[in-house]
C-alpha positions as protocol buffer text, in pm:
chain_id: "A"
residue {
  index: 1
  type: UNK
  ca { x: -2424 y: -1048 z: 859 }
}
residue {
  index: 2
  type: UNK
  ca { x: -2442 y: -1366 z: 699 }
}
residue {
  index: 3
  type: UNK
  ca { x: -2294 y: -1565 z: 1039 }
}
residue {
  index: 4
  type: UNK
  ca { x: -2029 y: -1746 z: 787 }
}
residue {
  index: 5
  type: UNK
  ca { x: -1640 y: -1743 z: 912 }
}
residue {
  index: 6
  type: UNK
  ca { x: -1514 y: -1638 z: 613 }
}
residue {
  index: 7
  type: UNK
  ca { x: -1121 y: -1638 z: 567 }
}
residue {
  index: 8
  type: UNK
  ca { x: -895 y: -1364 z: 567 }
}
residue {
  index: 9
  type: UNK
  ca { x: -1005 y: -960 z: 671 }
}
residue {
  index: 10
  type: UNK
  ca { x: -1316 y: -831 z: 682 }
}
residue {
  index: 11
  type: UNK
  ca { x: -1435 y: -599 z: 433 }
}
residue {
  index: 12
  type: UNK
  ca { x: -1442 y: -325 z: 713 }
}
residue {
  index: 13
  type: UNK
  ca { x: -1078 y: -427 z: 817 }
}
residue {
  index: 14
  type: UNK
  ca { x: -974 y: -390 z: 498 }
}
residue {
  index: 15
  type: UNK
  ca { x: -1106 y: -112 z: 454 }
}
residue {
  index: 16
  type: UNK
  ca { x: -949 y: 39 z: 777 }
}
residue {
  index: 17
  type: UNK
  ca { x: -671 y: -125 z: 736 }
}
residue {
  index: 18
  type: UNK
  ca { x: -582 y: 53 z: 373 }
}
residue {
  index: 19
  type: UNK
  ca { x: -679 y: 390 z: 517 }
}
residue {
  index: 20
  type: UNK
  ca { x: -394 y: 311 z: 731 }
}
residue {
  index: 21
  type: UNK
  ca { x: -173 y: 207 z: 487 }
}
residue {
  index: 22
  type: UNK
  ca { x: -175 y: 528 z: 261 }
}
residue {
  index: 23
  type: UNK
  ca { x: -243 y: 771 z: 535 }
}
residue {
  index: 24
  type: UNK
  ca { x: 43 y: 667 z: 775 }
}
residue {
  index: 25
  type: UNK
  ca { x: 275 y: 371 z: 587 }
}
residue {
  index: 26
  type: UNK
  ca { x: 280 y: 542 z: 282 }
}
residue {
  index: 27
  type: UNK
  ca { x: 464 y: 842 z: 402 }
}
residue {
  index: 28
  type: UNK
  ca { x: 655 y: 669 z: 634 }
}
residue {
  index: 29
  type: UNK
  ca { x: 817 y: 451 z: 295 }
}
residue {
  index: 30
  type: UNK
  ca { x: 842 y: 775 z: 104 }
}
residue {
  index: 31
  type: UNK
  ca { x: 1070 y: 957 z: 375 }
}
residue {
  index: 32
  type: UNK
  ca { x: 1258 y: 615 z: 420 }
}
residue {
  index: 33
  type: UNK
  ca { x: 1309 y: 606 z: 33 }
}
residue {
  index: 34
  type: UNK
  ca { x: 1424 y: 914 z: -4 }
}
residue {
  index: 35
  type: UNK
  ca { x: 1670 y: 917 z: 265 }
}
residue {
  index: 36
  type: UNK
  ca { x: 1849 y: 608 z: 123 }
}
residue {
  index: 37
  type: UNK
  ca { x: 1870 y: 728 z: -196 }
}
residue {
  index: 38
  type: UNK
  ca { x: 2010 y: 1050 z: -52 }
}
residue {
  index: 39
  type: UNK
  ca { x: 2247 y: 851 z: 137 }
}
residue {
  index: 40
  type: UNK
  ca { x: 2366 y: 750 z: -177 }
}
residue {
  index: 41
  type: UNK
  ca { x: 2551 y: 933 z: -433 }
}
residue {
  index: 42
  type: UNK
  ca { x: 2354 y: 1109 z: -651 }
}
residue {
  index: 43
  type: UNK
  ca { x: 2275 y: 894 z: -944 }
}
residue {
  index: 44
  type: UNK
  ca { x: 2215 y: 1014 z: -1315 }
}
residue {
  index: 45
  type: UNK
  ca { x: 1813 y: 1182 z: -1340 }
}
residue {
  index: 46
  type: UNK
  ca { x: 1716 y: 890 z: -1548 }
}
residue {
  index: 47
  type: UNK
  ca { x: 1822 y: 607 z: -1327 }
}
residue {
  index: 48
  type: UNK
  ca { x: 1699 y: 788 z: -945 }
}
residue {
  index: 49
  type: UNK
  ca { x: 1357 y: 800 z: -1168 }
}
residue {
  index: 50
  type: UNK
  ca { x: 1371 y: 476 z: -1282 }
}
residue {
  index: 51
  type: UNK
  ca { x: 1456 y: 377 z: -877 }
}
residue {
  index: 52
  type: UNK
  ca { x: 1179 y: 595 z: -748 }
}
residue {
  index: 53
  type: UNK
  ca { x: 899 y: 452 z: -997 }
}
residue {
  index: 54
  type: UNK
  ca { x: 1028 y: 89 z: -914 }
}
residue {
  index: 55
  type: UNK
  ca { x: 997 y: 136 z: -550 }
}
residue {
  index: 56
  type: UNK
  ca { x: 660 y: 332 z: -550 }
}
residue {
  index: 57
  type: UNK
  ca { x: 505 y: -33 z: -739 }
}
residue {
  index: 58
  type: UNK
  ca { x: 721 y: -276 z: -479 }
}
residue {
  index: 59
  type: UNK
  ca { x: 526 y: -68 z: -200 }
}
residue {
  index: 60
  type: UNK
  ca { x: 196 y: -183 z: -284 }
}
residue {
  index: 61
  type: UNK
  ca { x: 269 y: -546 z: -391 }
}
residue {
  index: 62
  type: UNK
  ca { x: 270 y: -719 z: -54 }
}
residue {
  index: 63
  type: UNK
  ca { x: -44 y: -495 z: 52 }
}
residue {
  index: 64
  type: UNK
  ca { x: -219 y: -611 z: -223 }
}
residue {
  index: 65
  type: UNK
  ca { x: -466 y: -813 z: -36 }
}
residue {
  index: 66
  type: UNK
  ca { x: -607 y: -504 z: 103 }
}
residue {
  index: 67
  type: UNK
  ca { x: -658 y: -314 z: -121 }
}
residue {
  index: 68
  type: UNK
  ca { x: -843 y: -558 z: -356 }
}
residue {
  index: 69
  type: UNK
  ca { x: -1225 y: -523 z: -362 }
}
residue {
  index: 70
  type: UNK
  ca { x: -1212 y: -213 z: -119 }
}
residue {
  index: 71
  type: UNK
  ca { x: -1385 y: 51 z: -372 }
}
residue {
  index: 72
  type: UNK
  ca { x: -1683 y: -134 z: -434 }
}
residue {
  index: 73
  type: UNK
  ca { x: -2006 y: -173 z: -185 }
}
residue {
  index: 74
  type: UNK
  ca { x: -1955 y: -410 z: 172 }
}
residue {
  index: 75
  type: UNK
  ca { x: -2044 y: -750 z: -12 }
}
residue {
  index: 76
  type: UNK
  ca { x: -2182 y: -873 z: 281 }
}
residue {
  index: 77
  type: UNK
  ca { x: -2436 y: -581 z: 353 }
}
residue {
  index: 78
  type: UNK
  ca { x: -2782 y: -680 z: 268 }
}
């Protein structure tokens, strides 16, 4: 390592850290989605789609942190 407190996650934490976002949270916001809108009325087709694409972007949004940079090689590996 380069010894430099850099801010923010590590790219190991992130890494970790967005395993356990779509292995565990992601599920968990699907069942929780679904069971709200199935509290609900049934709406028309078109509009529970339009509901269901919205939320599946609004999931991500705050995570987006992350995910960002996590595909590509540890930048601070030598």
């Amino acid at each position: 390592m380069s010894g430099e407190d850099k801010p923010g996650l590590s790219y190991k934490a992130r890494r970790r850290w967005s395993l356990v976002l779509l292995l565990v949270g992601l599920p968990v916001y699907i069942v929780a989605v679904v069971t709200v809108v199935n509290w609900l009325d049934r709406p028309p087709i078109w509009l529970e789609l339009l509901v269901y694409l919205a939320l599946g972007i609004l999931w991500a949004l705050p995570f987006k942190f992350v995910f960002r940079g996590v595909g590509k090689e540890d930048p601070d590996q030598e």
